[in-house]
C-alpha positions in Angstrom: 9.6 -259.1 -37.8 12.1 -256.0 -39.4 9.7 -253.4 -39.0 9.2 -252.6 -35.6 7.6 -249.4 -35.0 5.8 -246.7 -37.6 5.0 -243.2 -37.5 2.6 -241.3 -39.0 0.7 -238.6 -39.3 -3.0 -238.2 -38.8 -3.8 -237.0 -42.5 -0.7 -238.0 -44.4 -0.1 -241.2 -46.9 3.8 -240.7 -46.0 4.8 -242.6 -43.2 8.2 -244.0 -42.0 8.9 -247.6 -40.5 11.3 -248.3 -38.6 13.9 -251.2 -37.7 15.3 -252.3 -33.7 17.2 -249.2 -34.1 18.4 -246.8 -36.7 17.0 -247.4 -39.9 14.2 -245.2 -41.2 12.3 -246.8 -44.4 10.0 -243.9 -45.8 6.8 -245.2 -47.9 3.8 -243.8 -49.8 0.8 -245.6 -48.8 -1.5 -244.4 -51.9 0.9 -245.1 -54.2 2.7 -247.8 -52.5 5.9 -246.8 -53.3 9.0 -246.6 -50.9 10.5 -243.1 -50.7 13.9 -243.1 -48.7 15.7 -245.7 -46.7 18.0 -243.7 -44.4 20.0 -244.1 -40.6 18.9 -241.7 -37.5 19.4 -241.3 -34.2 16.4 -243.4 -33.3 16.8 -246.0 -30.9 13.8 -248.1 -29.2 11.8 -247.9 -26.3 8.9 -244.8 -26.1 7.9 -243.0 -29.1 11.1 -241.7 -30.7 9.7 -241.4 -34.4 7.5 -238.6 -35.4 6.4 -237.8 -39.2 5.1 -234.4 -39.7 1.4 -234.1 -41.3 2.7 -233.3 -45.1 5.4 -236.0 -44.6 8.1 -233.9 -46.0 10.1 -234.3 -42.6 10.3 -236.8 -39.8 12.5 -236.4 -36.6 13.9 -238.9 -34.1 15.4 -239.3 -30.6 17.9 -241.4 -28.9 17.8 -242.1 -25.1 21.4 -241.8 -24.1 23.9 -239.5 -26.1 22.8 -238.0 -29.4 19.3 -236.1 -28.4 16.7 -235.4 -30.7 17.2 -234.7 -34.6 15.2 -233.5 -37.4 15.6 -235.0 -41.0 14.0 -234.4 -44.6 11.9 -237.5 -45.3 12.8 -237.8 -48.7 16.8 -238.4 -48.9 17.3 -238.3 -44.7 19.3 -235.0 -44.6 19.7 -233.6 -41.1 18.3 -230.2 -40.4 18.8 -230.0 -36.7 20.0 -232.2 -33.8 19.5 -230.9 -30.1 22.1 -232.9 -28.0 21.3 -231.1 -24.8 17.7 -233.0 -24.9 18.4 -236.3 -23.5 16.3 -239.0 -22.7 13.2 -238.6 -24.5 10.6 -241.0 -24.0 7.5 -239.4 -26.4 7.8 -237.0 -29.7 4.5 -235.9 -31.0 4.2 -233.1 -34.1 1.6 -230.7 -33.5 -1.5 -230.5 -35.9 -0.3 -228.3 -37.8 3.3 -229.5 -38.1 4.9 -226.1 -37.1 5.6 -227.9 -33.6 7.7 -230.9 -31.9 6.7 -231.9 -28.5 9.3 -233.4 -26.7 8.5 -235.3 -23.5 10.7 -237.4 -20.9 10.2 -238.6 -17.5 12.5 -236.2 -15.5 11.9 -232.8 -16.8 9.6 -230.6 -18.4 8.3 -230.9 -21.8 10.2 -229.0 -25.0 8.1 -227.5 -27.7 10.4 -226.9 -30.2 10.4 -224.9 -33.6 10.2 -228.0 -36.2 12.4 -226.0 -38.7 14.9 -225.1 -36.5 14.5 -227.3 -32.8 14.8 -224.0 -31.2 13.1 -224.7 -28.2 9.7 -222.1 -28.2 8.4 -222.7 -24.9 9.2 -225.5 -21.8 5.7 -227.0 -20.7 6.6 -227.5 -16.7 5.1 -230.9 -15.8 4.1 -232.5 -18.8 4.4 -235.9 -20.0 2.8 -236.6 -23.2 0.5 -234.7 -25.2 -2.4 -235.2 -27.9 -4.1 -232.4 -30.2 -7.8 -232.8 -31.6 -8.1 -232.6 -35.7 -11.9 -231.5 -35.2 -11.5 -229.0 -32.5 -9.4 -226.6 -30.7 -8.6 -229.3 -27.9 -6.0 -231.4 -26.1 -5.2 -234.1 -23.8 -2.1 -233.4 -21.5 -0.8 -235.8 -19.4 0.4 -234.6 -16.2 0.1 -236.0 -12.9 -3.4 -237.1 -13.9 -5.0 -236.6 -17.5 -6.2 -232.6 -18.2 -8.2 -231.8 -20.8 -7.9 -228.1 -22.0 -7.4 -225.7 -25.0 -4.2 -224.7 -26.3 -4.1 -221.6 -24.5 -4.3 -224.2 -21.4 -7.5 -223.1 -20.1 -8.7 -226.3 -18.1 -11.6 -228.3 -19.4 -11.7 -231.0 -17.6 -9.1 -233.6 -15.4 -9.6 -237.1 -16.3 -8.7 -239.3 -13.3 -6.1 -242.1 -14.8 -7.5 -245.5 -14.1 -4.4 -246.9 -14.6 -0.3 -246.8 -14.5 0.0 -245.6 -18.6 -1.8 -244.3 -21.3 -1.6 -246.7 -24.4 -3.4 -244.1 -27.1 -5.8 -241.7 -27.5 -7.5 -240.8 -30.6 -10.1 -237.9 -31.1 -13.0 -237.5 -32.9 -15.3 -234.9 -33.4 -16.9 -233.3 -30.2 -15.3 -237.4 -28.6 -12.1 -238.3 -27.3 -11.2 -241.7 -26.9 -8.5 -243.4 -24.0 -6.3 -246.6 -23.8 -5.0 -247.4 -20.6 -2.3 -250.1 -19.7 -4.8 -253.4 -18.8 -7.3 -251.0 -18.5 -11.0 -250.0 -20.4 -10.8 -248.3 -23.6 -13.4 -244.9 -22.3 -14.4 -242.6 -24.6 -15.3 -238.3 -23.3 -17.3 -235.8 -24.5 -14.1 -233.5 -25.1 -16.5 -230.1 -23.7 -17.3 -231.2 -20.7 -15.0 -234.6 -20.0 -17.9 -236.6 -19.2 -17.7 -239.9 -20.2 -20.0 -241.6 -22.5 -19.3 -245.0 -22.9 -16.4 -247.4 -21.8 -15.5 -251.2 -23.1 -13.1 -253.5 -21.4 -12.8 -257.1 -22.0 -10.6 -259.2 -19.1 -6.8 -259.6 -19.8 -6.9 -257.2 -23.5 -6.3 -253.7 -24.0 -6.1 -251.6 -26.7 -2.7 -250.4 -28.3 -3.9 -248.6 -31.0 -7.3 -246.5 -31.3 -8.0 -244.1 -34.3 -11.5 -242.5 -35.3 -12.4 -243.7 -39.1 -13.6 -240.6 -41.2 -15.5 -242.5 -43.9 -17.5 -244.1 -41.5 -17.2 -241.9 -38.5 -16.9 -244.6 -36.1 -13.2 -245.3 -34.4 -11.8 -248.5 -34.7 -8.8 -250.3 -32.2 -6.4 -253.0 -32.6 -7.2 -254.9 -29.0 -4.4 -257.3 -27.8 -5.1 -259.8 -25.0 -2.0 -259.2 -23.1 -2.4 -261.7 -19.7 -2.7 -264.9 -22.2 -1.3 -263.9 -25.5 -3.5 -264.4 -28.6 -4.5 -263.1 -31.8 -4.5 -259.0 -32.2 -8.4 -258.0 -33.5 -9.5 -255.5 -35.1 -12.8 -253.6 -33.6 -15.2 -251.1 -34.3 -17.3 -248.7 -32.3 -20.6 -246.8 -32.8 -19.2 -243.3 -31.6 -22.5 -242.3 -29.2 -23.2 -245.5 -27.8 -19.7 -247.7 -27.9 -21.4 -250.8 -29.4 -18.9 -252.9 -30.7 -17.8 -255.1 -33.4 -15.4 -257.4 -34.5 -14.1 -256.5 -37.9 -11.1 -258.8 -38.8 -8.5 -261.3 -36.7 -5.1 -259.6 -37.6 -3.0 -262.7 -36.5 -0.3 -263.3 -33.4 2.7 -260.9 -34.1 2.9 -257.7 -35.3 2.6 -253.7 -35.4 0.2 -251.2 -36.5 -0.1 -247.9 -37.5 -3.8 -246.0 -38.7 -3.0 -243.6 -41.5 -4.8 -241.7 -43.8 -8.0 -240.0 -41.8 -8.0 -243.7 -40.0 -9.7 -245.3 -42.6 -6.4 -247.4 -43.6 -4.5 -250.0 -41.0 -0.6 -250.5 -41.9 0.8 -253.9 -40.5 4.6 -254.9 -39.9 4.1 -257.5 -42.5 3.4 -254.4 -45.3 -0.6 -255.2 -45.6 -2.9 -251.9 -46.1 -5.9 -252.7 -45.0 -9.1 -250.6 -44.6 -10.4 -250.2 -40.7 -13.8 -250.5 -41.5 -13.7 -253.6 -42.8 -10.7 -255.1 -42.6 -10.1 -256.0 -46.5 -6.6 -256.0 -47.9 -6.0 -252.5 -49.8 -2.4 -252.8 -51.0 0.8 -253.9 -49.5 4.4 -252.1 -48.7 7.1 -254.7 -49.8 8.9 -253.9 -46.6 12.4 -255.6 -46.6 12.6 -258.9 -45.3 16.2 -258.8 -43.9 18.0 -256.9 -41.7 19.7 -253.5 -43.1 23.0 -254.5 -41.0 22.2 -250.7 -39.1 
């Protein structure tokens, strides 16, 4: 495979795939057209790629030496690079793309101005974070899980089950969790009270969204103990009861775009969650860029 990790944004058709390391390909799902190819900073592991939610800028973050950077989607100009922020290990873009949280494993998390990477505020403890689209709520990963506004008044904590989150995808008034070889549980996001919870032996869920046109969320399960075809699923929000929507094949990696109601595989294929039809396809390149 050449593309080997995506990011986009929650409501956006822009997203940006990436190769091993470096190369940034920016594409239009709507229109299917490919925007920008350009090089970064990006280099693998974590979550180093972040696309802001009008896809007009994207920034990236290498482990080692060159920090975090932010670039203009559309011809890959840098705007800013903070060298002093080493060792990232998640980038997220607040909701309403004003904000870059920046989160590693041995210090506390950066919020940054997106513009600028001016750090706004350092957030002592936390990991990784998740904002709702439906509601003024969050997920923060700390020692254990907190759910809480964005003032940080304290909903709820949410007792890990396991070693590492996977995803986390919110819906409205629900929040659903991925946990390394763990269930997929989904939480009423006022109280943290969980309402359902589906876990089938040896397959977790890397990917979890919550499909606006038919308000249900959908995952792309993996069975990780005995390798195996990725499947698509679908779950009644209220209840959890599950189906299979499509096989999506041994190798590969996916992105939900567009409200969740579009799936973007590594082989270019657009497909819609719900059902699992073909929609379109990015003619993503099919050799290496030499980056």
């Amino acid at each position: 495979m050449i593309i080997r990790h995506f990011a986009s944004s929650w409501s956006s058709s822009v997203i940006a795939a990436a190769e091993f390391e470096h190369t940034v390909h920016v594409w239009d799902v709507v229109t299917e057209r490919h925007l920008a190819t350009f090089a970064t900073i990006m280099d693998f592991g974590g979550t180093r790629l972040a696309m802001t939610p009008d896809g007009r800028n994207c920034t990236a973050a290498a482990y080692h030496v060159e920090g975090i950077a932010g670039y203009v989607a559309s011809d890959g100009t840098e705007v800013w690079r903070r060298k002093d922020l080493k060792k990232t290990q998640k980038l997220r873009v607040s909701r309403d793309g004003r904000r870059i949280y920046a989160c590693f494993n041995n210090r506390s998390c950066q919020v940054l101005n997106r513009e600028t990477g001016k750090t706004i505020k350092t957030w002592v403890g936390v990991r990784d974070v998740w904002e709702s689209p439906y509601q003024p709520v969050m997920l923060v990963k700390k020692r254990s899980l907190v759910l809480q506004t964005p003032e940080d008044q304290k909903i709820a904590i949410i007792p890990a089950e396991t070693f590492a989150v996977l995803c986390v995808a919110f819906g409205p008034g629900l929040i659903c969790v991925s946990e390394s070889a763990g269930p997929l549980r989904c939480l009423d996001t006022q109280t943290g009270e969980e309402r359902w919870r589906f876990q089938e032996k040896g397959q977790h869920f890397l990917e979890i969204a919550f499909a606006e046109h038919t308000q249900e969320f959908v995952g792309v399960c993996w069975p990780f103990e005995r390798g195996g075809s990725f499947r698509l699923l679908r779950f009644e929000p209220q209840a959890g009861a599950m189906s299979v929507v499509t096989d999506l094949g041994l190798n590969g990696e996916f992105a939900f775009c567009l409200r969740g109601t579009r799936l973007l595989s590594s082989n270019g294929s657009i497909m819609d969650s719900a059902t699992g039809s073909c929609e379109g396809r990015l003619a993503f390149p099919i050799k290496e860029s030499g980056s």
